[in-house]
N, C-alpha and C positions, 0 to 999 in steps of 0.2 A: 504494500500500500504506500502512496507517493506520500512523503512528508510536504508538509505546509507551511514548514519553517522559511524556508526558502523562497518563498511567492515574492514575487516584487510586489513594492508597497502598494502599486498602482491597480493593483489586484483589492477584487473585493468577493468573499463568499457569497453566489446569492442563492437563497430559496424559493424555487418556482413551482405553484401551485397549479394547479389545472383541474377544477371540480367539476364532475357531472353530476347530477340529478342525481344518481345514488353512489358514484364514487368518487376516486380521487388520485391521477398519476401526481407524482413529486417530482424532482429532479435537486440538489446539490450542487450547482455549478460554479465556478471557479472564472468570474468575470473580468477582463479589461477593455483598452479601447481596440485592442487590435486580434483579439481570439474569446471564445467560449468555451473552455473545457467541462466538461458533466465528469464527476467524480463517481453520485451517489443517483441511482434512478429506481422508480418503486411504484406502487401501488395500493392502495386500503380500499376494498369494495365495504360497502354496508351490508353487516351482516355475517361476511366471510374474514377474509384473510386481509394480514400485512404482510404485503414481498417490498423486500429491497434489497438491491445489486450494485456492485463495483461497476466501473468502469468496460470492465472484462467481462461481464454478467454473472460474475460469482454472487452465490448468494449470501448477505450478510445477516448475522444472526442477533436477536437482540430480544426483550422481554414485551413486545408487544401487546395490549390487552386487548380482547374480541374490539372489531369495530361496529359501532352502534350508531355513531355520532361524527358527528367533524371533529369534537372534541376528543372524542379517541384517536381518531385520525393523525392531529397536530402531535399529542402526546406521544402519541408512536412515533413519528418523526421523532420529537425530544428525546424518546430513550433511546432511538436508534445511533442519535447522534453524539448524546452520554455514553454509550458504551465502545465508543471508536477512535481512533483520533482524527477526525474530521469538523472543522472548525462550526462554530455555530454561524447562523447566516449576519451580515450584516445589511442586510436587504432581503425583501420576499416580495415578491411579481403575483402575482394573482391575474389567471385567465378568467377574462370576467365575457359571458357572450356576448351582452345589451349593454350599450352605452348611452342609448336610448337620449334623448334629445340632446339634454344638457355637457355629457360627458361624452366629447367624440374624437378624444386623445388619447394615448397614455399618460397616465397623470399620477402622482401622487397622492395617497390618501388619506384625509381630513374629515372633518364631517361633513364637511358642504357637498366631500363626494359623494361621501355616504347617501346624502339625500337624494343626490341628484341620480345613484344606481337604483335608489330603494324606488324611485319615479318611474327608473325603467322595466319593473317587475312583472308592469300587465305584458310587454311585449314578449317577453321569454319567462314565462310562470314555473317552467321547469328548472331554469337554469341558473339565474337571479338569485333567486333566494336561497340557493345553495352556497354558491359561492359569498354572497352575503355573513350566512352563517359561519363563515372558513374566515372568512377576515374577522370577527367577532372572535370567536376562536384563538387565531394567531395572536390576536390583542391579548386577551389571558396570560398565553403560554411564552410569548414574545416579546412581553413590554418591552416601550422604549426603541424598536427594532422597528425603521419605516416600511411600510408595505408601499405598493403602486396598483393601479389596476390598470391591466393591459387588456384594453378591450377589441376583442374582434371586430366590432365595424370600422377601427379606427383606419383599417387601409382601404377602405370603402368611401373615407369621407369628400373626397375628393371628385367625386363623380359627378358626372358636367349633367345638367337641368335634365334633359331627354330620357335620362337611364335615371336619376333618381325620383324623380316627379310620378307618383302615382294619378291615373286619370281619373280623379276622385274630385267631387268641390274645393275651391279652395279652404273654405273654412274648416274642412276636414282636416287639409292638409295643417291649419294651422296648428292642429293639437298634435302635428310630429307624425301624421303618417305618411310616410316615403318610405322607398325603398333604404335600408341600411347595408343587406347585405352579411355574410358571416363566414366564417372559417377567414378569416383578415391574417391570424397568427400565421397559419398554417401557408397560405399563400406569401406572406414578409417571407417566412423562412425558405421557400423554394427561389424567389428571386436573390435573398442572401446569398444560397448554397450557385445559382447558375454566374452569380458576379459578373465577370469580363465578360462570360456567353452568351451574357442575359440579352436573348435576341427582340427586337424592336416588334414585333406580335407575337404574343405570348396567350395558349389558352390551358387553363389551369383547372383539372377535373379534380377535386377530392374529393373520396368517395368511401366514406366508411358507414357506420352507423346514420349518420345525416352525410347528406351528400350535396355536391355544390358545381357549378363550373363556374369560372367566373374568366374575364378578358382583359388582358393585360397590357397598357400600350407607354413600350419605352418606360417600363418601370411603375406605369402607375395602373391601377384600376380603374377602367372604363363603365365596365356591366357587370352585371354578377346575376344568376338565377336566384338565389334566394331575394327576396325583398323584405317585409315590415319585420318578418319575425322569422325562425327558423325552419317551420314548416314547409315554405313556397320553393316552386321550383322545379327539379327532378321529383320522380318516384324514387320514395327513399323507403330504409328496413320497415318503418312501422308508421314514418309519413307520406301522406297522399300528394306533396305536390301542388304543384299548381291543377287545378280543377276548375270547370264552371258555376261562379256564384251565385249559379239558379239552381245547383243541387242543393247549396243551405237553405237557400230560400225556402225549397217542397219541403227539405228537412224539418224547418220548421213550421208551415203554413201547414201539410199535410201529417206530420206524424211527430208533432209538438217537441220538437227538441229545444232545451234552454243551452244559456251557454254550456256552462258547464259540459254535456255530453256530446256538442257540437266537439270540444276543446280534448275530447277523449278520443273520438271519431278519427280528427285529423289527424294528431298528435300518434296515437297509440293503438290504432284498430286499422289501419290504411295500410299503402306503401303494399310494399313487401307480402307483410303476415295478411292484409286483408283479401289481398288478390289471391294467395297459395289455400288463406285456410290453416296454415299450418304453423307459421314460421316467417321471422322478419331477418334471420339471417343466414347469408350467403352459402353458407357450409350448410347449412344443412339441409336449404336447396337444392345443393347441386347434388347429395345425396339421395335428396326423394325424386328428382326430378327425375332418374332411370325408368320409375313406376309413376307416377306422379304428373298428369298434364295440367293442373292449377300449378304446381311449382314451376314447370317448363313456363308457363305463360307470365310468370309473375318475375323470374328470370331476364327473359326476353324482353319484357315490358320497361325493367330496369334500367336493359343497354337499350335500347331503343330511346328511353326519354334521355339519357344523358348522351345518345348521338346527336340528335335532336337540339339541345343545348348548346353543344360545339357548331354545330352549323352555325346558329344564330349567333355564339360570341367569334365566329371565324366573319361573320359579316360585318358584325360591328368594328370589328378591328379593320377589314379591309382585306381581309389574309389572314395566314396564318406562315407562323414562320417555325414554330413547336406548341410539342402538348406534351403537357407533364400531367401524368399520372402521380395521385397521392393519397394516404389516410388507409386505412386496414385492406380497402377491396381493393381500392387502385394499385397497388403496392402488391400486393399477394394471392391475388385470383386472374392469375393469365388468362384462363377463358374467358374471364368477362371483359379485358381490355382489348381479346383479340376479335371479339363479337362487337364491342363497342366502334374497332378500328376500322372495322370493315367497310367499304363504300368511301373511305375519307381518302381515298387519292385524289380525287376530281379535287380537293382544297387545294392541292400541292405539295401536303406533308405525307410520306410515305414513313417507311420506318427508320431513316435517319433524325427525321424530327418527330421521333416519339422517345419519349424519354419517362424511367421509374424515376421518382425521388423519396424520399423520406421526409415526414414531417418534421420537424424538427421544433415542434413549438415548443417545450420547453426551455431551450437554447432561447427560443426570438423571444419569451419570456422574461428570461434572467438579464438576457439583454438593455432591453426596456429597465425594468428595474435598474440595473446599475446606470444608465443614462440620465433617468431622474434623482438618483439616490449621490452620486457622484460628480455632478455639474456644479 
């Protein structure tokens, strides 16, 4: 294990958080102005287990207690970090999804932030108030120790009137609904890793759990499929997508649904598991699909809408000059990126300009923190 006696001073430990709805990746990393090294990276699901791993993937060992809470969560990190020689963090990042009107930066975190996340909670109800809880948390177990909140629309904000402007009334629009856009970390961290490569149209599919494409031009974000909230877009594992807002409508005019089962529907009964019947992930689609034609169609329906997606951000850019695949599916299910790929010669990118990469949000995480924490 590397000693930390030796870091240049210009080096600072940071702790990068990244909460979902019920669990929660970490990371360790070892920040400056010119590299990001990950020491320590891990896991706490609610309910199960705490994993955490060196650099190497070895697994380190430590008194973790069941996870139940964020507060278990954080404490597991503490002991993990008590019983190693691994420095405590002087900074901690927080993947926050919604940065929702007020907060459309990476910023620092005060209370004025705090209000202005706690504001953004209707738009992402799953995701908010999780990570909410995780800075509450770190507060406890961290005093004194600045947090940041690194929010995923923040490489979205940038987006010229046309792509962000929902065709809704104005006065709608005034209470903040627009397209925001999300996986923001996740796309910084692909243009990070491409640097010098980074070619002038850029379309960027990640595709795990929630799924996104979004268009990249000369560095910046143009379009992006998701919009107000995390839902819209591609057919994702267990979200429906963009769909016609005449099906809410019957929804509710003909077989009375309130919000509430509206926000269960899209969210968690869609996508994927709605169309199969079975299942909203990939594996174990492609498992049943041998026997199974709701899994083949639910499959299919997948890459189809995320082909679908790449046309439309390869027109907004004007071309395309690569695509980078990313996030669990993009990354590790060859079939689906080779059914995805198919028909996209007519763009002009064949398979020199297809490219795997790694997300790397963690890293564009600690980053951010140490840039606010360190200026």
């Amino acid at each position: 294990m590397e000693s930390f006696s030796v870091i240049e001073a210009a080096a600072m430990p940071v702790l990068a958080l990244n909460a979902g709805s019920s669990s929660l990746k970490f990371g360790l990393c070892m920040v400056d102005a010119d590299a990001t090294r990950v020491f320590v990276s891990g896991s706490a699901e609610s309910g199960g287990a705490f994993d955490a791993r060196d650099a190497e993937g070895k697994a380190l060992k430590c008194d973790a207690r069941p996870i139940g809470t964020p507060q278990d969560a954080i404490e597991g990190i503490v002991d993990l970090l008590a019983a190693t020689d691994f420095p405590m963090p002087a900074a901690i990042g927080h993947r926050i999804v919604h940065g929702g009107v007020a907060c459309r930066h990476h910023t620092r975190i005060d209370a004025r932030v705090m209000q202005q996340l706690e504001a953004a909670t209707p738009f992402a109800p799953l995701h908010v108030p999780a990570a909410l809880a995780l800075v509450r948390s770190v507060h406890e177990c961290f005093p004194g120790i600045p947090q940041v909140a690194c929010v995923d629309t923040a490489f979205h904000a940038g987006m010229p009137d046309v792509a962000r402007t929902l065709p809704i009334p104005r006065e709608l629009r005034a209470h903040g609904i627009e397209r925001y856009g999300f996986h923001g970390l996740s796309c910084e961290s692909i243009v990070r890793q491409l640097s010098a490569d980074l070619p002038r149209r850029l379309v960027i599919a990640h595709l795990g759990h929630g799924a996104s494409v979004t268009a990249v031009a000369s560095g910046r974000s143009i379009d992006t499929s998701m919009g107000l909230t995390p839902s819209g877009g591609v057919v994702m594992s267990t979200r429906c997508g963009d769909i016609d807002p005449g099906i809410l409508e019957y929804l509710v005019r003909e077989l009375h649904y309130d919000a509430g089962q509206l926000e269960t529907l899209i969210d968690q009964r869609s996508g994927m598991m709605g169309i199969s019947g079975l299942s909203g992930d990939m594996r174990e689609l492609r498992a049943a699909a041998v026997s199974n034609a709701d899994a083949r169609l639910a499959i299919s329906m997948f890459c189809y809408s995320v082909r679908k997606q790449i046309g439309s951000m390869a027109m907004a850019l004007g071309g395309i000059d690569m695509l980078v695949f990313t996030g669990g599916i993009g990354e590790n299910d060859v079939a689906t990126r080779t059914s995805i790929c198919e028909g996209l010669d007519w763009f002009g990118v064949g398979s020199a300009g297809i490219r795997v990469m790694p997300s790397q949000e963690n890293a564009q995480i600690a980053q951010h923190a140490w840039r606010n924490v360190a200026r």
